[in-house]
C-alpha positions in Angstrom: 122.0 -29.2 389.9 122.6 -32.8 391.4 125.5 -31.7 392.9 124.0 -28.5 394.5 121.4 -29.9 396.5 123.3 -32.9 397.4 126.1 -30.6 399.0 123.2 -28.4 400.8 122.8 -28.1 404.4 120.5 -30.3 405.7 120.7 -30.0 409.5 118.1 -27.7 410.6 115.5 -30.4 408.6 117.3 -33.2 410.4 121.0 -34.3 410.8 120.8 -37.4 409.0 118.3 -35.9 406.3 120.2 -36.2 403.0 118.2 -35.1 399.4 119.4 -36.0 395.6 117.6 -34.9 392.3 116.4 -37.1 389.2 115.9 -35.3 385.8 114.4 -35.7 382.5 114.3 -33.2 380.1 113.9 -32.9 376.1 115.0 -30.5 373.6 112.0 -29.2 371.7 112.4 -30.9 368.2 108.6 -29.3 367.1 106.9 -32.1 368.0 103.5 -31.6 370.3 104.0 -30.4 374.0 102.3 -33.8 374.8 105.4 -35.5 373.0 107.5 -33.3 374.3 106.9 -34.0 377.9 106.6 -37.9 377.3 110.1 -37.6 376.2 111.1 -35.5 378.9 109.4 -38.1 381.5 111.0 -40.6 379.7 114.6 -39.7 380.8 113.2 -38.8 384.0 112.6 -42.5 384.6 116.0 -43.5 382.9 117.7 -41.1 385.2 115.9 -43.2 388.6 116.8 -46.7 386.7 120.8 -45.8 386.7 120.5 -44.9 389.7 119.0 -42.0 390.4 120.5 -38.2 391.4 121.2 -37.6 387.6 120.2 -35.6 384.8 119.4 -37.2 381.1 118.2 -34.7 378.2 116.3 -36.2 374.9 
């Protein structure tokens, strides 16, 4: 996916316009959806702390 929208097309938005994509996401391990999303969110903000346009799963 980070790959994808960095390689779109960006022109018609603005020439120098440029777009990446940080993700979290968890496995569902039976816990509680709350739990589930804070582990989600969790990678999310590991994903922007190395650096951001990446993907880290729980």
């Amino acid at each position: 996916m980070c790959k994808e929208i960095a390689s779109l097309n960006w022109d018609t938005i603005d020439p120098n316009f440029r777009c990446s994509l940080s993700v979290g996401a968890a496995v569902y391990r039976g816990e509680t959806i709350e739990q589930l999303i804070n582990r989600a969110d969790e990678q999310l903000y590991i994903s922007k702390a190395n650096g951001r346009n990446r993907a880290n799963v729980a």
